[in-house]
N, C-alpha and C positions, 0 to 999 in steps of 0.2 A: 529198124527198130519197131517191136511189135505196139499194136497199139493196146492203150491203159486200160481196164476195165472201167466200164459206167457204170456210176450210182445209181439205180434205179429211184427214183423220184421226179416230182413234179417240178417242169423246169419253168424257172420262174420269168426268164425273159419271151415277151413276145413272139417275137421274132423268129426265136432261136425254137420254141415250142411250134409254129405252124412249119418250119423247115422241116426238123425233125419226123414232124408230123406226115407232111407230105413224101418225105424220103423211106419212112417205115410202112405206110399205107402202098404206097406202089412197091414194093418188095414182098408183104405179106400177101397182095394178090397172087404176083406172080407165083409165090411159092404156092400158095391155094392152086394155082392152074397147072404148074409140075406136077403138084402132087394128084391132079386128076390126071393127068397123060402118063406118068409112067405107072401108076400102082390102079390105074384104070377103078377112080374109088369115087364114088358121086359124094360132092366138097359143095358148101353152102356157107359163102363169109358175109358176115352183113355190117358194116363201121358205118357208126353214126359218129359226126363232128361236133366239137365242145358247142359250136352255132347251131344243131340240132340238120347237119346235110350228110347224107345217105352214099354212102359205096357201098356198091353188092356186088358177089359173084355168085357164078353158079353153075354147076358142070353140066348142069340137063337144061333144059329147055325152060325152064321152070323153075324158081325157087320156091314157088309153090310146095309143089310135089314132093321135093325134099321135108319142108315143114311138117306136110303130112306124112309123111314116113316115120318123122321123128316123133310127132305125136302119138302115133301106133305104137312107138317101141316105147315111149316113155310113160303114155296113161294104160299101156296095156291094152288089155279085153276091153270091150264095151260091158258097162251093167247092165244087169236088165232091166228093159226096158228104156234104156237109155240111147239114143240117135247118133250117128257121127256126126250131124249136124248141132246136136248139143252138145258133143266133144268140142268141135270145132269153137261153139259160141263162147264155151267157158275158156278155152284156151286165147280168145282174143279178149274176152275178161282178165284173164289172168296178164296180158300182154299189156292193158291198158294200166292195171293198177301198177304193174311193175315197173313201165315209164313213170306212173304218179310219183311213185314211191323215188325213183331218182330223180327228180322235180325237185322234189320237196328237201333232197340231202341235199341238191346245187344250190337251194335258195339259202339249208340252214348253215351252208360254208361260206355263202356270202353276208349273213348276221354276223358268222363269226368275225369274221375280215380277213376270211376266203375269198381263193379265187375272183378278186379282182381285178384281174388284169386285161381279162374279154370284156369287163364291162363299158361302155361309152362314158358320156359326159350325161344324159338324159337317164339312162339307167342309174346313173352312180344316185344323179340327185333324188330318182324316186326311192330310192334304197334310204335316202335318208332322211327322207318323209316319214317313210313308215318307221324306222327305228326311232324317229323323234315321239309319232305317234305311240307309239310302244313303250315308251319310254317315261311318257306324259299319263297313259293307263295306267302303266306300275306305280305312280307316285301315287298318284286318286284313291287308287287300291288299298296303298301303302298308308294312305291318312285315314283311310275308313279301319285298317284296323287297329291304326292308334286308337282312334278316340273311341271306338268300343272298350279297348284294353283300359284306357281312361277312367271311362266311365265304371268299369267292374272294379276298378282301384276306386272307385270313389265309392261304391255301393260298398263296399266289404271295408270302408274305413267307416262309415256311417255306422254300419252292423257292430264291428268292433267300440265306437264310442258307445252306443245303445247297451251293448254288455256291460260295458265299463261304468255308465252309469249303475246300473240292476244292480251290480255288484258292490256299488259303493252306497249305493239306499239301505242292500240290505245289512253293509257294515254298522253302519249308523245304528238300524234298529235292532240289531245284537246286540249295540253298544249302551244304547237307552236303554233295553230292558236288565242288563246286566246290571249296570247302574242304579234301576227302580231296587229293584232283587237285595244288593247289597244295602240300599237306604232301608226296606224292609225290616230286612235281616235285625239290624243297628237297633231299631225302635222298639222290636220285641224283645232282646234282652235285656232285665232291667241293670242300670248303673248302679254299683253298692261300692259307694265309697272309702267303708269302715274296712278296718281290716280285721282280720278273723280275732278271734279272742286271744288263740296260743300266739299271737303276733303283737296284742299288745303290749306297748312300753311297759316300763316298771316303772311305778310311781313311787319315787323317795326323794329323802330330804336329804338339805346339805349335811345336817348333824344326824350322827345313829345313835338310837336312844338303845339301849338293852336292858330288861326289867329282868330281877330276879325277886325267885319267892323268899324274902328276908324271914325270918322265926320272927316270932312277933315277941319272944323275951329279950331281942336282941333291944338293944337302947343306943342313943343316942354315941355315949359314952363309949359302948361297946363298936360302933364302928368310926367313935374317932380316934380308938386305939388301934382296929382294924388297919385304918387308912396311912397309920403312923407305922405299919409294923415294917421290919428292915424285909430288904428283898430277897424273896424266897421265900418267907413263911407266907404260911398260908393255914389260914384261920379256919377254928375246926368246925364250925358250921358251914366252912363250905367243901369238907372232906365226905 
């Protein structure tokens, strides 16, 4: 039965990772040292352990030599002006920051709550010293910029009432002088209580009197005949 293929990933038991570890690290040497003997090819392997301990190989005499070979093919020519011995210092510059720089990823795997499982009991606990510490900074942090935030809510509701007042003083004094304006207005029109003349009443009595221009031969006599005459005549002084 052939065997299963591996997941490649980080194996999380102990144990089982320094095995693994030691059974891959003595097989890739060896393949490093085949592959110098039969293909006669100058090979340079360098394994550093999660504890920070060194396996190297090296087909010359030197792994030195190799480094510099490599340096040559990889920065090129020299510039002008420029020393192999400054090639050299920059490339152990660059060696150093490049260890820094995987430092600082192992440490921020272990913030995460990475890689774990290399750590001790003294390790674990200063690990959470300082995340307490960190922890306790962010809050400090965290309150300073509450109470600024606060305090600019408080400034701009101040500001805000201050408007609100202006705005309501200067309602008020529209309001009074509108008010003077219209008393004004009132006092200089005069009040006429009469009404226009073509609106006066008509002045009359309960009884209608109506005068006629009587002849003056008419007598007494003659309009108690008038008064007596049947209905429909009508008397020739008044035709």
């Amino acid at each position: 039965m052939g065997r299963g293929k591996v997941e490649l990933k980080r194996i999380e038991n102990k144990i089982n990772r320094q095995v693994t570890f030691a059974k891959r690290r003595n097989g890739l040497l060896k393949k490093a040292y085949e592959l110098s003997i039969l293909c006669d090819a100058e090979v340079a392997l360098i394994i550093f352990s999660n504890r920070g301990k060194l396996y190297e190989f090296s087909s010359s005499n030197s792994i030195a030599d190799i480094l510099e070979r490599y340096n040559r093919c990889t920065y090129g020519a020299l510039e002008p002006g420029q020393t192999e011995i400054e090639t050299q210092r920059n490339y152990q510059e660059y060696l150093k920051l490049k260890a820094k720089v995987q430092v600082l990823q192992h440490s921020q795997r272990h913030f995460l709550g990475e890689d774990l499982g290399d750590l001790g009991s003294e390790e674990l606990e200063q690990l959470e010293h300082q995340l307490d510490f960190s922890l306790k900074k962010i809050r400090s942090l965290k309150m300073e910029r509450m109470v600024e935030q606060l305090s600019k809510l408080e400034r701009k509701e101040e500001m805000l009432l201050e408007t609100n007042r202006n705005l309501r003083r200067k309602l008020d004094e529209n309001a009074s002088a509108l008010r003077s304006t219209w008393e004004t207005g009132e006092q200089s029109v005069p009040c006429n209580l009469q009404h226009p003349r073509f609106l006066e009443p008509l002045q009359c009595t309960t009884s209608m009197q109506i005068s006629y221009n009587v002849p003056a031969d008419l007598t007494h006599e003659n309009i108690a005949t008038t008064t007596s005459a049947p209905s429909g005549f009508i008397p020739d002084w008044m035709l």
